[in-house]
Every structure is written in C-alpha cells, then in structure tokens.
N, C-alpha and C positions, 0 to 999 in steps of 0.2 A: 868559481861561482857556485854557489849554494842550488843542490838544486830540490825545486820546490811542488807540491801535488799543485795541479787542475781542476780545482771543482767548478770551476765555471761551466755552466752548460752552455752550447750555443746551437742555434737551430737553423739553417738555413732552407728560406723557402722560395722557390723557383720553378720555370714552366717554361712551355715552349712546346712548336709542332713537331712530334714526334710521326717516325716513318711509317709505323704498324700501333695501332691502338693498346695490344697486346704484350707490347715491348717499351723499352727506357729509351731506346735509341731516336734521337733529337736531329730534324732534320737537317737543321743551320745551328750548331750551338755558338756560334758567334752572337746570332740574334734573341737569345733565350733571357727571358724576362727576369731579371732578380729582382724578387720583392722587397725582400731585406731581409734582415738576419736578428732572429729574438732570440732573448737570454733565459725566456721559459717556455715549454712547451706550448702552453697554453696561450699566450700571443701568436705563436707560430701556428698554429692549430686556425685560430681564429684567422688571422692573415692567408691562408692557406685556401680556407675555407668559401672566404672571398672571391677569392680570386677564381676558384675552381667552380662555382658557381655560375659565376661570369660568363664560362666558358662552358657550358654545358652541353648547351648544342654544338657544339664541334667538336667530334668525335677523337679527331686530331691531336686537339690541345690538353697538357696534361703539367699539373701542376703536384711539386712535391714538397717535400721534407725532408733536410737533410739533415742529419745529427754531427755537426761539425767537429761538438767534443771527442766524439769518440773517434774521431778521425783522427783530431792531433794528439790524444791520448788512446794507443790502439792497444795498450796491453789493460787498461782500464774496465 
C-alpha cells in the first residue's frame, strides 16, 4: 500500500464540566459535549466560539479546540 501525506486539517471542538477552572481535567468525560469536527479552522473557531459564549457564566464549563490533524500526523 502506497503510502500517502495528510493535508487534511481537522478540528475538533468540544466541552464539558471541568474539575478546577484553571485546568483541562473534565469532571465526567463520558458526558462531554462534541460539537463536531471542521475541516477549517475558522468554522471550528466560529463553532467554538458559540458555544463558549453559551456558557459564560459557568465558571465550570470549558469548551476547546482540538487539532485532530496533528494528532494523526504527529511528525507533521
């Protein structure tokens, strides 16, 4: 099998009640909200953006951005 580069970018954006405001650590990540997953930054930004809004007053709740590509291409 031939193998082939990745230029796909992909974005995953997601949230959930995290344990310390200050930290990544998610209190239930079974329960953690996927928004869904863009192929440009700038949907994922915008999507992101939303949602984090949302939740503004709750100190709690914390929504990210995850760069998928560079996850499944890590020498990239």
């Amino acid at each position: 099998m031939k193998e082939t580069d990745l230029n796909q970018t992909l974005h995953l954006v997601m949230g959930g009640r995290v344990k310390d405001p200050r930290t990544m650590e998610f209190q239930d990540p079974e329960s953690i909200h996927v928004v869904g997953v863009f192929s440009d930054y700038d949907n994922a930004v915008e999507a992101w953006r939303g949602n984090a809004q949302r939740t503004v007053d709750d100190a709690e709740m914390k929504y990210v951005i995850v760069p998928l590509h560079k996850l499944l291409t890590p020498g990239a």
